[in-house]
N, C-alpha and C positions, 0 to 999 in steps of 0.2 A: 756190267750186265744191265740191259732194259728190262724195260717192266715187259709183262707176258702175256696175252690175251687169249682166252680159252671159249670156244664156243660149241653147246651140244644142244639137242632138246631134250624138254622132259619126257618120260616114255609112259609113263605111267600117273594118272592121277590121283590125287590125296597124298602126296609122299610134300612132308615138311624139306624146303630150299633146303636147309641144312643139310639135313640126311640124304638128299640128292648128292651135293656136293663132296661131302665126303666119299661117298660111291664112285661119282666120276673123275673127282679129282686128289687119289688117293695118297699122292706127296705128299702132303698135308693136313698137318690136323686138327681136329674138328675146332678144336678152339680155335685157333689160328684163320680158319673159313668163318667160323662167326666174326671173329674180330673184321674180314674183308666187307663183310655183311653190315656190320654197323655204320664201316666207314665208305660206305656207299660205291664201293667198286661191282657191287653185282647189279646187273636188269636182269628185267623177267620182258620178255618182248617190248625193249628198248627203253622201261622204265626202270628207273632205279630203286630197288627194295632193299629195306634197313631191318627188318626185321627175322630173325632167323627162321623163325616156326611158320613164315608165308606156306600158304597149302598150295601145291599145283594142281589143275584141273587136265594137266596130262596135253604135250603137244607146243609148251612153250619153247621160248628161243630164248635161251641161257647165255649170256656174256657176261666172265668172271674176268677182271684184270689185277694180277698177281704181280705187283712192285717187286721191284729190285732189292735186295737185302739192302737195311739198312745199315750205313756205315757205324760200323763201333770201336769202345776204344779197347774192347777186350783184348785181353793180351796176356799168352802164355808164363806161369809162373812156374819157376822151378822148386816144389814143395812136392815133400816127398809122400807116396802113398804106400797104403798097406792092401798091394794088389791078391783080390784070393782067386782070380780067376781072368783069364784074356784068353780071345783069338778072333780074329778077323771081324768078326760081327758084334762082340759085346765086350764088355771091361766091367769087372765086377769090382768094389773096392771098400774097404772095410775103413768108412769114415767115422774120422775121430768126433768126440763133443768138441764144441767150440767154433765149430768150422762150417759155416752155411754151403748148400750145394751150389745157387748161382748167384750170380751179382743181382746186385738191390738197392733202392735207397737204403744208405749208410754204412752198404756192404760192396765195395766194388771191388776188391782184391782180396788176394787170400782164399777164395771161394777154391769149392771142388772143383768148379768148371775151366779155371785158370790152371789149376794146375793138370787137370786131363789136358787138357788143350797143350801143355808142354808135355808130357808124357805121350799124346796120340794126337799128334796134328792135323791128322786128316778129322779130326772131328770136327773143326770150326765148318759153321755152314748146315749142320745137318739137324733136321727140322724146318730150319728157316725160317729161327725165332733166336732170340739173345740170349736161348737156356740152350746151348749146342747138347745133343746126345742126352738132353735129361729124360729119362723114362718115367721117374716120380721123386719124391722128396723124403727128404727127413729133417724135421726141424733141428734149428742151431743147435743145440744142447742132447741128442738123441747121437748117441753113437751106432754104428756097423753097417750093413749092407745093399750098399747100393746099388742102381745097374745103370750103368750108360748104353746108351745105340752108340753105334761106328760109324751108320750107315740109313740111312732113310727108309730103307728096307726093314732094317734090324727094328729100326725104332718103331715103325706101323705094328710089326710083328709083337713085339713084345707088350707094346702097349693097347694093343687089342685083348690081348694076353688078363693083363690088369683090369682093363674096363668088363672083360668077361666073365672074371671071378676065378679066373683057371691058373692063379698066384697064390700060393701059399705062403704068408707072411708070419712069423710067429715073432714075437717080443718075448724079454724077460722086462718085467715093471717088479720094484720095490715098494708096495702101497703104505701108508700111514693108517695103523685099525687094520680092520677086516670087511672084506667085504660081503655080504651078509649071506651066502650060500658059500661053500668051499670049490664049488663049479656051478657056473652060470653064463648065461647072455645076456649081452645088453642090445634092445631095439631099441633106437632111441634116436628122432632126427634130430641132426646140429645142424647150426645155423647162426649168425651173426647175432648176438648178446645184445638188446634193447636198452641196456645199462652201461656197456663196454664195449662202442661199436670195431672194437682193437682186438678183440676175444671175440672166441666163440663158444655157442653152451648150447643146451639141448633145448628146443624148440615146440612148439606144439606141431603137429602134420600138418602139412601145407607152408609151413614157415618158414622151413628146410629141406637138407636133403636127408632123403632114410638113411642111416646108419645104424652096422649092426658089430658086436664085437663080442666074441666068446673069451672066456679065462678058467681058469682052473688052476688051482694051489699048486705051488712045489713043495714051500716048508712056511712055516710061521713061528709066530716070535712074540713077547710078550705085546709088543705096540705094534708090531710090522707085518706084512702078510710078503711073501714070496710070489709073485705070479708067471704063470707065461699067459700070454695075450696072442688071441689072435684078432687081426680085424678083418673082418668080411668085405668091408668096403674101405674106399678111401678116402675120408673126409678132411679137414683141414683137423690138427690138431686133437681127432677123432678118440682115441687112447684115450687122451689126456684129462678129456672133458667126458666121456665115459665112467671112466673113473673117481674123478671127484662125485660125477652123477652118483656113483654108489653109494657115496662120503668115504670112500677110501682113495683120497689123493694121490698121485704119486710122490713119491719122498724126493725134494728138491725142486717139487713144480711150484716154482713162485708166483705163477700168475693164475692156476688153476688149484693150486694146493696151499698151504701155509706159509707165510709172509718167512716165518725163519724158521729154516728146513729142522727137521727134528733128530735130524741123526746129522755128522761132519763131512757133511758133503758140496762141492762146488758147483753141480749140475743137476737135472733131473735123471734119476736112477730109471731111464728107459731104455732099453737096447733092443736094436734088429737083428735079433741072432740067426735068421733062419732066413732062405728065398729056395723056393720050390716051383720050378717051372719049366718050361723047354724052351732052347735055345735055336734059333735058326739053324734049319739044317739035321734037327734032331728030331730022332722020332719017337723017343720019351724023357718024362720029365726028369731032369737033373736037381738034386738038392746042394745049396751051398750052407758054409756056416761061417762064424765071426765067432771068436773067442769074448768071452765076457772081459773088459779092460780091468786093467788090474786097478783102477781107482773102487772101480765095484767091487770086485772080489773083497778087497779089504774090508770094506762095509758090511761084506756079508761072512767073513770071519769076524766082525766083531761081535756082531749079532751071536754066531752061533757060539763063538767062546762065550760069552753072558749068559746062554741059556744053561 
């Protein structure tokens, strides 16, 4: 396949190149058009603009050229999933800890995407990006519920869905302590850590992105609190570093929480038990769930037989 060359005007002035682009050329997305933008495949009337937030003055002459997929070595693995949901447009699937959702430096097999990719082959390709069908993440160590797109349709859909706030995402987190209301919110922007540019932590405004996360108690324990969590936005690592923000770490966060976990556990005790949202094709929201894994469960009968 050749690269693709797209030409429109702008129709309207003060609108940021970006936000054009993603309007007119809606296969695509928006990260994916900035990345085209940095690497100099857009002009604004035959000159070439690197910058994504360029303002139009309304009336220019737009030429985006959209490369050929690049070749990869990604490649279908046959590892098996714990599917709670399929049909034609979406693949829900109830990932384990341990297991990152796409390839990465140090991560290039074993991933969720490899084995989607043998389980639903028509997904290689969709996005047209190296994260085929990824709609969003969950870090290595976070178990449950994932969604993929099928389809470039599903995936704009869904993922307008999340950038809108019309996802309902709930956690169970196991905290270390309490944290200091039994229900509460945390505002609070995260942003790359000036001590651990590998981490991220809560920022002053302007430093980061806003992020917000509500929680409220299930059960508590002499050192441990019970939570469900919800987060309002999607920030990197957002829970994690919320949480500590409260000083009630998550139990097993070793990078955001205590160097050695304080209860016998091999992971952080985070879980996506919950996604709430509508599916292409649907005319109201459907809710899914993930059973709590039985490494957790255990941990949380030990708790309660001690109390």
């Amino acid at each position: 396949m050749s690269e693709r060359l797209i030409r429109f005007d702008a129709s309207t002035s003060g609108s940021r190149l970006d936000h054009l682009l993603v309007e007119r050329v809606p296969e695509h997305s928006r990260n994916r058009l900035q990345q085209l933008i940095r690497k100099g495949r857009v002009t604004v009337n035959g000159e070439v603009v690197t910058k994504s937030g360029f303002r139009l003055e309304g009336g220019e002459r737009i030429e985006i050229v959209i490369p050929a997929p690049e070749p990869t070595d990604l490649q279908p693995e046959h590892i098996a999933l714990d599917v709670v949901f399929e049909n034609a447009d979406v693949l829900i699937v109830n990932k384990p800890a341990g297991m990152v959702v796409h390839p990465s430096p140090g991560h290039d097999r074993g991933t969720l995407v490899n084995a989607v990719l043998a389980h639903a082959p028509d997904i290689k390709g969709v996005g047209g990006e190296l994260r085929p069908g990824v709609v969003h993440r969950l870090d290595k160590d976070t178990s449950g519920l994932v969604i993929m797109a099928k389809h470039d349709q599903a995936l704009r859909m869904v993922q307008r869905q999340f950038k809108d706030r019309k996802v309902e995402k709930v956690y169970l987190a196991l905290v270390d302590g309490k944290p200091p209301t039994a229900r509460g919110r945390v505002d609070a922007a995260v942003g790359r850590s000036r001590r651990h540019r590998k981490r991220m932590g809560v920022v002053p405004e302007g430093k980061g992105r806003k992020a917000q996360t509500s929680y409220h108690t299930i059960d508590s324990f002499a050192k441990h609190t019970l939570l469900e969590v919800k987060p309002e936005t999607g920030r990197t690592h957002q829970i994690r570093v919320h949480m500590a923000f409260l000083g009630c770490p998550i139990v097993g966060d070793k990078v955001y929480g205590r160097r050695k976990p304080t209860l016998p556990i091999r992971r952080q005790f985070l879980h996506a038990l919950r996604l709430k949202l509508r599916l292409p094709d649907d005319d109201e929201q459907r809710t899914f769930d993930a059973p709590l894994p039985e490494e957790l469960k255990v941990i949380l009968d030990q708790l309660r037989g001690a109390a």
